[in-house]
C-alpha positions, 0 to 999 in steps of 0.5 A: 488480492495484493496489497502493496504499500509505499511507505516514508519514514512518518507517522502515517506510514509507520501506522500503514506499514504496520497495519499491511504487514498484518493483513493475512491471506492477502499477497503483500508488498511494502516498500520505503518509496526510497528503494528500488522496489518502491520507485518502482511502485510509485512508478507502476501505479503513478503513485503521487504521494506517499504513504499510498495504499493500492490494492489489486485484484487476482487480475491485476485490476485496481480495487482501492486506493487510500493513504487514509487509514481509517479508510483502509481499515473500513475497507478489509471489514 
């Protein structure tokens, strides 16, 4: 599974940031939407607004998408 995260300087990317990076066993990319890395995030997934949450299979395949995280927390229970 990877988890990759596009994150501003906010609140609510600050919580997500901080709860992605603690994920264990799970394959992560976290990235300012300002960076190359994250523009070329937003640009891999048509990410329309940041924070953005999108998380794939072994086969790349999308399983979640959230900038909630309540959501996301509900997700990896």
């Amino acid at each position: 599974m990877v988890v990759n995260a596009v994150v501003g300087a906010d609140e609510a990317s600050a919580r997500l940031r901080e709860y992605c990076s603690g994920l264990p066993d799970v394959e992560k990319k976290i990235a300012e939407s300002t960076s190359p890395e994250g523009a070329k995030l937003v640009s891999d997934f048509g990410i329309g607004s940041v924070p953005m949450v999108v998380i794939l299979d072994e086969d790349s395949s999308e399983l979640f998408r959230t900038a909630d995280i309540d959501e996301l927390e509900k997700f990896f229970s």
